[in-house]
C-alpha positions in Angstrom: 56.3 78.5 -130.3 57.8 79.6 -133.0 60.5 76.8 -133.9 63.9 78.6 -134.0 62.9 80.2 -130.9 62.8 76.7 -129.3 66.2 75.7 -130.5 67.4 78.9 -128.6 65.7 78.1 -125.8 66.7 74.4 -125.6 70.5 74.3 -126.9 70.5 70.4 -126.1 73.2 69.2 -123.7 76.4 69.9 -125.2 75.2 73.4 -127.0 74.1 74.8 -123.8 78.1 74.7 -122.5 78.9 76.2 -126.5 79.2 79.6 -125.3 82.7 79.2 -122.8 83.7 76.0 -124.8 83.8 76.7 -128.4 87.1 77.0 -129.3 89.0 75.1 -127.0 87.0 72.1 -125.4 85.0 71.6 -128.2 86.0 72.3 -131.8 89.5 73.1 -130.9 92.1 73.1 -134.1 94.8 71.2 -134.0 97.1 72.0 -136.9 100.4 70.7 -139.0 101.3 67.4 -139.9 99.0 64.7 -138.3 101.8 63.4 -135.5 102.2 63.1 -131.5 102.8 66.9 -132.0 101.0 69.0 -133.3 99.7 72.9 -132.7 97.3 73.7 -130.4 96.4 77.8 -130.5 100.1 78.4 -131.5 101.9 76.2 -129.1 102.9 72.6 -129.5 101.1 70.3 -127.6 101.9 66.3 -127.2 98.6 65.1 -128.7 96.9 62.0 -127.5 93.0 62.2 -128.7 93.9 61.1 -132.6 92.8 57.7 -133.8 95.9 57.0 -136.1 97.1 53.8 -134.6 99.0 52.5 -136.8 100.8 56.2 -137.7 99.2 55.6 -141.1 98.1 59.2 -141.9 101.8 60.7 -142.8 103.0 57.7 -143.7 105.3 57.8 -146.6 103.7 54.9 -149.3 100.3 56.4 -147.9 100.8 59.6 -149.0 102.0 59.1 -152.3 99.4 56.8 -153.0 96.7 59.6 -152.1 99.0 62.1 -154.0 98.8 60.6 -157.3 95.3 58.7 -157.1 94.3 62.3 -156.7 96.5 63.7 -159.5 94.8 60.5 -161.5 91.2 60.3 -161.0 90.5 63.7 -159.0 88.0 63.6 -156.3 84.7 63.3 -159.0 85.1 59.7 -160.1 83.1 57.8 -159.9 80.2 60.0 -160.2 76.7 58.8 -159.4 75.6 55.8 -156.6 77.8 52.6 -157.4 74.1 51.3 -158.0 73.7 53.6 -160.9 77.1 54.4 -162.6 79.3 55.1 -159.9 80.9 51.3 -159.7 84.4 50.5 -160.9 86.8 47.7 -160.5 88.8 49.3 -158.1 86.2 49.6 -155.7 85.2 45.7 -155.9 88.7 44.8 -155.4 89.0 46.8 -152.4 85.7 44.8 -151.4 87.4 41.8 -151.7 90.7 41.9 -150.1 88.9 43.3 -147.3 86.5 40.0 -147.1 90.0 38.1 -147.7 91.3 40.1 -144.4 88.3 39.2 -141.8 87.9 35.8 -143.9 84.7 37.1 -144.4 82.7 35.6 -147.9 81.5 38.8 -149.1 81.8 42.5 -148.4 80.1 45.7 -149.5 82.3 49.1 -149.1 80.0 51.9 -147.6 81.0 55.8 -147.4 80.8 56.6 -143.7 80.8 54.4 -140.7 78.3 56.1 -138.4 76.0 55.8 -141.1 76.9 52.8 -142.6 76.2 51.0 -139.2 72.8 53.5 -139.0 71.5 51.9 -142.2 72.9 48.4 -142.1 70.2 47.8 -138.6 67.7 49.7 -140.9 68.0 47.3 -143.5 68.6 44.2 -141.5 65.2 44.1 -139.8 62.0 44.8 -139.7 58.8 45.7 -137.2 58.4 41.7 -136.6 62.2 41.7 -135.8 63.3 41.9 -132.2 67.2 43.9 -131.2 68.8 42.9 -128.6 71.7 45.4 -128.0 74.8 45.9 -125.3 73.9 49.1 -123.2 77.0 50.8 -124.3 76.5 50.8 -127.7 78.1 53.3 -129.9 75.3 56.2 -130.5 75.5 55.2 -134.6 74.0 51.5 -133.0 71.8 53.8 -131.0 70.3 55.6 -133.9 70.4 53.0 -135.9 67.8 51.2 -133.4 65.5 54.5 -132.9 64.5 53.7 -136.9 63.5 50.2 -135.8 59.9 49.6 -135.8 59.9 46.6 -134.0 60.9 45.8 -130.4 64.3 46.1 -129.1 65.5 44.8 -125.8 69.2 46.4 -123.6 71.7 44.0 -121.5 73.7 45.1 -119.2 76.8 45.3 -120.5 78.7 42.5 -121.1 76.9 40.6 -119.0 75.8 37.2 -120.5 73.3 36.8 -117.6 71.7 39.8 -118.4 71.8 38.7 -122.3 70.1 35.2 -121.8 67.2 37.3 -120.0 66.6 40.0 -122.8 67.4 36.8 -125.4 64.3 34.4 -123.2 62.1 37.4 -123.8 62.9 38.3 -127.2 62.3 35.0 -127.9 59.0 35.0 -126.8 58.3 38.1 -128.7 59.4 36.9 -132.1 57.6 33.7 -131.5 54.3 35.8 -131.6 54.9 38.3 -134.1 56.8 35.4 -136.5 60.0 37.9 -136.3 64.0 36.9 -136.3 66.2 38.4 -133.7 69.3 40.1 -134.0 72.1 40.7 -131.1 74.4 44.2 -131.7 77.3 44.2 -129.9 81.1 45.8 -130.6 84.8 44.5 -130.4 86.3 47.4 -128.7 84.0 50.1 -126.9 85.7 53.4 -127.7 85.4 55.0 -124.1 86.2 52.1 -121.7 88.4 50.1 -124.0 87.0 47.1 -122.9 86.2 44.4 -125.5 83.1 42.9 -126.4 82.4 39.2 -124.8 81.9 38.3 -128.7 83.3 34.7 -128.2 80.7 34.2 -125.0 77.9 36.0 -126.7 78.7 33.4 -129.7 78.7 30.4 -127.7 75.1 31.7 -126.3 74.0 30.2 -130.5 73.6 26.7 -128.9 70.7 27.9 -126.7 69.2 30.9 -128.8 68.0 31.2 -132.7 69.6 34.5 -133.3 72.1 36.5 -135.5 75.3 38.6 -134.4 76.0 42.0 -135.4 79.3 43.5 -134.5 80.9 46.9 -134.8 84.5 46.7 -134.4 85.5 50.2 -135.5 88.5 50.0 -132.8 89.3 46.4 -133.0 89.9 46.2 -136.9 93.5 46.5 -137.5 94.7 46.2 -134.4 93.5 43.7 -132.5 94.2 39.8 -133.4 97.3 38.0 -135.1 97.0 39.4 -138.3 94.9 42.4 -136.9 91.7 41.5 -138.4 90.0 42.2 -134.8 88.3 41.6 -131.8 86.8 38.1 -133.3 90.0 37.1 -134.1 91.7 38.0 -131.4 88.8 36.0 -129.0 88.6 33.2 -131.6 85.0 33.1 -132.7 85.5 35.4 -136.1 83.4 32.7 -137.6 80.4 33.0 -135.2 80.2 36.9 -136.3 77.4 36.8 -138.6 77.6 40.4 -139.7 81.0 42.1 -138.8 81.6 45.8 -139.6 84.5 48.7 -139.5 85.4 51.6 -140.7 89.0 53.3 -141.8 88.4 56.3 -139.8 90.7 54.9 -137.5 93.3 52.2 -138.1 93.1 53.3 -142.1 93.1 56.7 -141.1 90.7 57.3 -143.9 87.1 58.2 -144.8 84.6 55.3 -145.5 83.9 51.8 -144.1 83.0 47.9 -144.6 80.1 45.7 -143.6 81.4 42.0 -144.7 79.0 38.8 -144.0 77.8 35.6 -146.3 77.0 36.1 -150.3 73.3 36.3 -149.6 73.6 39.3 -147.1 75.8 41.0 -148.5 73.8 40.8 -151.8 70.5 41.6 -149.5 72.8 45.2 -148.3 73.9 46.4 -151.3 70.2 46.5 -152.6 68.8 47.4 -149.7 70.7 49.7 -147.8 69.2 53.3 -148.2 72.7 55.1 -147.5 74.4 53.5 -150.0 71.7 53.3 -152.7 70.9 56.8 -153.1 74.7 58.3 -151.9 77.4 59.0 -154.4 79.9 56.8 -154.6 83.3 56.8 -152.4 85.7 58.8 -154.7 88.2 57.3 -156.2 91.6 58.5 -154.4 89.7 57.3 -151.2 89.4 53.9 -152.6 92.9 53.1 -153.4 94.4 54.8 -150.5 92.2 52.4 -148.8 93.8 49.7 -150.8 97.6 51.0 -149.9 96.7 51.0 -146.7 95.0 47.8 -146.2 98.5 46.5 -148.2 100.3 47.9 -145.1 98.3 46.3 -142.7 98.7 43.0 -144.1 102.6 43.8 -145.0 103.9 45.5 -142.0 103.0 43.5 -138.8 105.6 45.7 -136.9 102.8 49.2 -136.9 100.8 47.3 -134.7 103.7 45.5 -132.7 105.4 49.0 -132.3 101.3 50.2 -131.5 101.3 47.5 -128.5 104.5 48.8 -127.4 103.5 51.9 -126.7 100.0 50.9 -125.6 101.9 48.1 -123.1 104.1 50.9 -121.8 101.5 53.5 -121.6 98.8 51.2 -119.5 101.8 49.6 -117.4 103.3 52.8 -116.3 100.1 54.7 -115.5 98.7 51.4 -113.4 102.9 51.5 -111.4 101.8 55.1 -110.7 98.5 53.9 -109.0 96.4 55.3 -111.7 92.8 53.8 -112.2 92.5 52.8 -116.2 89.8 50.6 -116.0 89.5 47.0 -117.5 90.9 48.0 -120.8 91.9 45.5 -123.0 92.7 47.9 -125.9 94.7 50.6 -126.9 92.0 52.8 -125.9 93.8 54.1 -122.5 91.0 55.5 -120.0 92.2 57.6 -116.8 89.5 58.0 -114.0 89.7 61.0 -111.7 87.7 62.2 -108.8 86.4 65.4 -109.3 83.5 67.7 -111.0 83.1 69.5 -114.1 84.8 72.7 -113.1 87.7 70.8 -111.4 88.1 69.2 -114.6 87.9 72.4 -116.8 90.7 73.7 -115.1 92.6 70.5 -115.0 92.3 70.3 -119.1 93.4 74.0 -119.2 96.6 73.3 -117.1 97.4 70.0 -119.0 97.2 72.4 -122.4 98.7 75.4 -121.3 101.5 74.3 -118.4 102.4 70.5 -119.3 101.4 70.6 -123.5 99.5 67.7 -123.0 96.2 67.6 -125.3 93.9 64.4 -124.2 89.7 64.3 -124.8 88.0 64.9 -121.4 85.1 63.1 -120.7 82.5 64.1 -117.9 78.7 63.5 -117.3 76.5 62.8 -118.4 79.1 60.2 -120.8 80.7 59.3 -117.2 78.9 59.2 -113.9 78.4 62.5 -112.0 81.9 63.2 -109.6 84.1 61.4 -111.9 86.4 62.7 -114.8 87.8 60.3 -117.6 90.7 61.1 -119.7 90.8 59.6 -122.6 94.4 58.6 -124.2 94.9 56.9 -127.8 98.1 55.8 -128.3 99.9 54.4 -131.7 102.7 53.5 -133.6 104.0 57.1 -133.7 104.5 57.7 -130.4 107.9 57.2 -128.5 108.2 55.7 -125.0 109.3 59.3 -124.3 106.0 60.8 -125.4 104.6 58.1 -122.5 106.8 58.9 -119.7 106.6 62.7 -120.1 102.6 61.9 -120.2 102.7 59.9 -117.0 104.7 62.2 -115.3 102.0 65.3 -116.2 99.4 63.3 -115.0 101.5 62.7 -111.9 101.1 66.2 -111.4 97.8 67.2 -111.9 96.7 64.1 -110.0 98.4 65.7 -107.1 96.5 69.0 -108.0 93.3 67.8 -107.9 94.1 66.1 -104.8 94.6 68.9 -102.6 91.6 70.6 -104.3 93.5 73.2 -106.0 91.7 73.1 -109.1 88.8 74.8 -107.0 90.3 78.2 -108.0 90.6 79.5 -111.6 93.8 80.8 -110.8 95.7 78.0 -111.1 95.8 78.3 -115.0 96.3 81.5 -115.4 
């Protein structure tokens, strides 16, 4: 077969719904000023699916530090991999007042989180090595563990009975092959919200020989006292042995952070394949990054106005009888009843009648029959914004109920 004619054939599991969702379930445009409000196909729509927690993306000292680093270096600088000749003193003091933050020894700034956590586990171990992973692991930990050689064993997630099991037999592995073994876990899983057991999966050290990866993409920044994250926040920072984010979210940036000991760190920056043959992260990125970190550390009240609005969000949908889950997060799950096209027409009346705009989630992400809507809140958003939410969802709750989302007509 010829091979383009295969990719036609086979559009994969998302591409084969590309011809009725393009457009508006998938790739949709939101445009103006990143804010609760933005413009969905020429109409404003209260916009929940945006991971600016903090409300860092307009703010004021954020944009004028991206403004003139711009008008400074342009986006060029540095050129080459830092390896090479793209290093520079701003990007190793950005490296270390972000170890300073997680009270980490040593950190190495990478360009892109999904592949920075993709080739960190490349680099980490090798086929004598043994993964042990949590079974809802971001897909970058997922590809990251289809380039392992070696063997690689799933939990159940978070469940530390199911770990000691998978850690007894990869014990038994890397006794024969003369491997180390690794446990990948995160702080905050981006669907469910819920956190990782990191300070359970720690104490699990005084039984087993193994190290701790942890991807805290959501926890960084707003989870913890100082919001260094989900380690802090459980108490067993410390017991992370490699802990990694990235300011796609909180930062509401491009680029990430893998921090750990000297040694490691030392081992990553020459070994990681990303980073050694990638052009450096330009210059404006880098001290926006810095401004922004600055805020984090200076402005406690973005994430105490965040967990306002979080608090309020979560509190009011569980009053109404809403089913969120076991979040423990911002990240605000709602789980409906229903199939996919109840839930295509139930997105297209929460656009076009209530100007609510949420990410959907169905199977295969969810289990069949059940719909999850997907709600982000931050530090932009009003208590307003969160009752005229929960009374929406009030609605089409109501909808779906009496089955009316059976007929297209609805959102016509």
């Amino acid at each position: 077969m010829d091979l383009f004619e295969k990719l036609l054939t086979n559009r994969g599991p998302l591409g084969s719904h590309s011809h009725y969702a393009h457009g508006y379930f998938t790739f949709p445009k939101l445009e103006g000023e990143i804010a609760p409000r933005m413009k969905f196909r020429g109409k404003e729509v209260l916009t929940w699916s945006l991971n600016n927690y903090l409300g860092l993306a307009n703010h004021p000292e954020v944009r004028k530090a991206d403004a003139e680093a711009a008008a400074d270096w342009g986006m060029a600088y540095p050129m080459g991999a830092r390896i090479m000749s793209g290093n520079s003193n701003l990007h190793e003091q950005l490296e270390a007042e972000l170890s300073d933050f997680v009270k980490k020894p040593d950190t190495l700034l990478l360009n892109f989180g999904y592949q920075g956590v993709v080739s960190i586990i490349d680099a980490l171990v090798d086929r004598h090595d043994v993964i042990v992973y949590d079974a809802e692991s971001h897909a970058c930990i997922i590809d990251g563990l289809r380039l392992h050689q070696g063997k690689r064993f799933v939990y159940a997630h978070n469940d530390m009975e199911s770990l000691e099991k998978q850690l007894e037999r990869a014990t038994r592995w890397a006794e024969n092959t003369g491997g180390a073994i690794l446990v990948i876990t995160e702080g905050v899983f981006g669907m469910s919200g819920n956190l990782g057991s990191l300070d359970k999966v720690v104490a699990l050290k005084e039984k087993f020989n193994f190290r701790l990866f942890v991807d805290d993409a959501h926890g960084f920044g707003t989870m913890g006292a100082t919001g260094a994250g989900t380690g802090e926040y459980l108490g067993c920072q410390d017991g992370i042995d490699v802990y990694f984010s990235t300011f796609a979210k909180s930062m509401a940036s491009i680029g990430a952070f893998v921090s750990s000991n000297e040694q490691v760190v030392e081992y990553l920056r020459y070994n990681m394949r990303s980073q050694i043959f990638a052009k450096s992260l330009p210059m404006p990125l880098v001290v926006g990054a810095l401004k922004r970190l600055e805020l984090l550390r200076s402005k406690p009240e973005l994430k105490d106005k965040l967990w306002e609005v979080v608090n309020a969000l979560q509190s009011g949908l569980r009053e109404k009888g809403f089913n969120i889950g076991t979040t423990q997060s911002p990240v605000t799950p709602v789980f409906l009843n229903g199939q996919i096209p109840d839930a295509t027409q139930l997105t297209l009346d929460l656009r076009e009648n209530y100007n609510i705009f949420c990410s959907i989630v169905v199977y295969p992400v969810v289990p069949k029959d059940v719909i999850m809507l997907r709600l982000i809140p931050t530090a932009a958003h009003t208590l307003e914004d969160v009752n005229e939410t929960i009374s929406a969802f009030e609605k089409i709750a109501q909808k779906l109920d009496k089955g009316l989302y059976a007929s297209p007509a609805v959102t016509a």
